[in-house]
N, C-alpha and C positions, 0 to 999 in steps of 0.2 A: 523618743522618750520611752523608757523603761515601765511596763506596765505592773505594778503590784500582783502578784501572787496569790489566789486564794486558797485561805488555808483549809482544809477539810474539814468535816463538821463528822467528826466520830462517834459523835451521842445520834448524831441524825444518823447515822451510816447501820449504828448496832440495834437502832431501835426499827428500822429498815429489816434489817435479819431476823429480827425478833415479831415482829407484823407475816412476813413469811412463813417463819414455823407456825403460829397459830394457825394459819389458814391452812398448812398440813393437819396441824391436831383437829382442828376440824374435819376434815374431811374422813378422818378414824371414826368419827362418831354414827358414822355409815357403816362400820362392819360390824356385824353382830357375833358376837364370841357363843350365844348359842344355837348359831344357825347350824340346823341339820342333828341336834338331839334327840329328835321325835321321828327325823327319817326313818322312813323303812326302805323306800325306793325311789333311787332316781335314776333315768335315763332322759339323753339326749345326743343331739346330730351334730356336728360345725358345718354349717353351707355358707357359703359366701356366692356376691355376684357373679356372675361369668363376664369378662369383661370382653369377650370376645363373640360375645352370643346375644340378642336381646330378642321376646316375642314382639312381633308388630301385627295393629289391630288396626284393618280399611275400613269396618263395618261401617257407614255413614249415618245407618240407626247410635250404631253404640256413641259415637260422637257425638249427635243430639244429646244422648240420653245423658251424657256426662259434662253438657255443656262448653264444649267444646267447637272450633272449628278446625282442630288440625287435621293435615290432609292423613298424615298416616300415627297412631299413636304405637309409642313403643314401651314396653314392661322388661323390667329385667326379670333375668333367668339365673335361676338358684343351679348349685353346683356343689356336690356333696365332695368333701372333702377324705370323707372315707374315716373319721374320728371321732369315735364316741366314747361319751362318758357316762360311765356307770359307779353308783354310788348305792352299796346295799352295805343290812348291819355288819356282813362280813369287812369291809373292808371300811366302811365309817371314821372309826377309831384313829386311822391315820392316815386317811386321805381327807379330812376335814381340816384338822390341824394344820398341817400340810399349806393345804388350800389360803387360809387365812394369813400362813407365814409369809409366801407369796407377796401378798398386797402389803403388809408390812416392810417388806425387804424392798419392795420398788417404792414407796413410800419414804422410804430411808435416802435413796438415791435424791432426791431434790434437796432433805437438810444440807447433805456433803458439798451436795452445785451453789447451794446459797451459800452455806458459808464459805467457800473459796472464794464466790466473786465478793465478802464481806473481806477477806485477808486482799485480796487484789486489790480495794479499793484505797484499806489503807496504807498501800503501799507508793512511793513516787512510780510516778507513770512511766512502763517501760513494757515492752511487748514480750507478752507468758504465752510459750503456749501447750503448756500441761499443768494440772494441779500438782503434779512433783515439784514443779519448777516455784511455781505460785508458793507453795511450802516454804521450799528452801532458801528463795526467797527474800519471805520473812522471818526467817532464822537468821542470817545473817544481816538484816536491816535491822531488828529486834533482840539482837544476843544477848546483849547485858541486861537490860528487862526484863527478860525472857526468866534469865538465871535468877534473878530477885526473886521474881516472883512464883517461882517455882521452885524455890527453897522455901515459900511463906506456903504452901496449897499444900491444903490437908484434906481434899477430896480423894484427886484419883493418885493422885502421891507416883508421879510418871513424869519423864522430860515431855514434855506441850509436844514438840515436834515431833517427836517417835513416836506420839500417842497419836498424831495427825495421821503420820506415816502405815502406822497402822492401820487405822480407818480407812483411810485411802485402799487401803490393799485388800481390805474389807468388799470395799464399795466395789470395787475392780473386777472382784472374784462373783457378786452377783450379777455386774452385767455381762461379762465376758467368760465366764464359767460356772452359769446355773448357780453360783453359791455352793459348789464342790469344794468339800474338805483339803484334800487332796491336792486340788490345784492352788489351795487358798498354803499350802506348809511349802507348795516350788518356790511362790512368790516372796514366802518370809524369808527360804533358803538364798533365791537369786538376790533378793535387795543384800544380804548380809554377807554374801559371797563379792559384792560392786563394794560393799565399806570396807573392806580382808584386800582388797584390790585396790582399791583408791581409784573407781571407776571414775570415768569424766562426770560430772553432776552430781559424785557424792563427795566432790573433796569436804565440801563446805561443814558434812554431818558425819567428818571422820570423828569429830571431840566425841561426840556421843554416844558410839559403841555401834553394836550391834540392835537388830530389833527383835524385844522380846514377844515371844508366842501367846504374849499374854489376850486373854479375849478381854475385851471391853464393852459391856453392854450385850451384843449379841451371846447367842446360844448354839452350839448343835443338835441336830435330831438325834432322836433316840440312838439309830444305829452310827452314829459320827459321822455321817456322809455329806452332808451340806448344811450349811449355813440358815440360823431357824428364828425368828422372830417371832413373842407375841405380843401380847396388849402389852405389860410391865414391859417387858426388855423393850420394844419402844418406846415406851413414854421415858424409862431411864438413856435411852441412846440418845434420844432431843433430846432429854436438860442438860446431859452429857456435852452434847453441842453447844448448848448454848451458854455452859460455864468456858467452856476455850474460847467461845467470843467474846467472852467478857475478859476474858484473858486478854486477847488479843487488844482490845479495845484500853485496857487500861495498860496494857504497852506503848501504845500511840501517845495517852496523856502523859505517863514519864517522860518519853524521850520530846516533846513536845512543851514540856511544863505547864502543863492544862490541867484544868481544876476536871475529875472527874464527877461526871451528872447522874449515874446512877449507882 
């Protein structure tokens, strides 16, 4: 006997992505945008464990005294890394900034991971194993959709999947190279050089051209060298995110014929 199919629950799925981001924006609410205004001076060490080292304590007083009956006790042993940080008015200015962009930019990294496994889930089960591929994809499970509805988006007024493609290459360049400028214009040159070629895994997003250098959301530092986040350009990169899932999501109820619920 054939066993019925169930169908996906894409209101449960997007509202799934959307309980995730909050609990990123939450966790924003922990960085302080005025921390280190009033500094004057700071110094400090990086020591970590030694994991090859530890002190041990026989004293059979000191075991009394700490409640204990073990025969030998052991403490770990610090190991200077040789790394310090120093933060004076001279250099404040833009090692704070800096500092903040940091935690925003690795912050960033979890919206991109949710929303891929949001795009994987609405898609028929079949084994990805890169978010290029995850992409691509749903471009062509979603094409005609896609194109509807992105002749109707009066936001970021961009094809959905080049805008993804983007990000992606965004996301790329902060784990894989610091968020450098530099390495982040190879990656726009190399993807665009594989559509000019008709690489294997881009036949699919020949229709669409080339991708442009456009930034979306992010910023660079002052001197153009890496990739720069603060409060606003996160909080616009997640709603950013979270209009393409809704994108995505009311692609599923087209091609699906499903009433959408939000």
């Amino acid at each position: 006997m054939k066993l019925a199919t169930t169908m996906k629950n894409p209101t449960g799925l997007l509202k799934e992505y959307f309980y995730k981001t909050l609990l990123i924006q939450l966790s924003t609410k922990t960085i302080n945008q005025k921390w280190g205004e009033n500094l004057k001076l700071h110094g400090s060490n990086h020591v970590f464990s030694d994991p090859f080292e530890v002190d041990e304590q026989t004293d059979e007083d000191q075991d009394q005294l700490i409640g204990t009956n073990w025969a030998t006790i052991k403490w770990r042993m610090l190991k200077s890394s040789g790394i310090q940080l120093h933060i004076n008015d001279q250099n404040k200015d833009e090692f704070i900034p800096d500092a903040i962009s940091q935690l925003y930019l690795q912050l960033s990294i979890p919206i991109f991971e949710n929303f891929i496994v949001l795009l994987e889930r609405l898609l028929p089960k079949k084994d990805r194993s890169s978010s290029f591929k995850v992409i691509n994809d749903f471009y062509v499970e979603f094409k005609s959709e896609l194109k509807e509805l992105d002749d109707k988006n009066v936001s970021y007024k961009y094809p959905t999947i080049l805008l993804l493609q983007n990000l992606r290459l965004f996301r790329n360049c902060i784990i894989h190279a610091n968020g450098s400028v530099s390495s982040l214009e190879k990656d726009f040159a190399k993807y665009n050089e594989c559509i000019d070629e008709n690489k294997t895994g881009y036949e699919a997003l020949k229709d669409l051209g080339p991708l442009s250098k456009t930034i979306f959301r992010y910023k660079f530092s002052k001197d153009n060298s890496k990739i720069f986040l603060d409060k606003n350009a996160f909080e616009n990169l997640s709603d950013l995110y979270s209009q393409v899932a809704y994108v995505a999501y009311m692609c599923f109820c087209k091609k699906h014929n499903l009433a959408a619920e939000i």
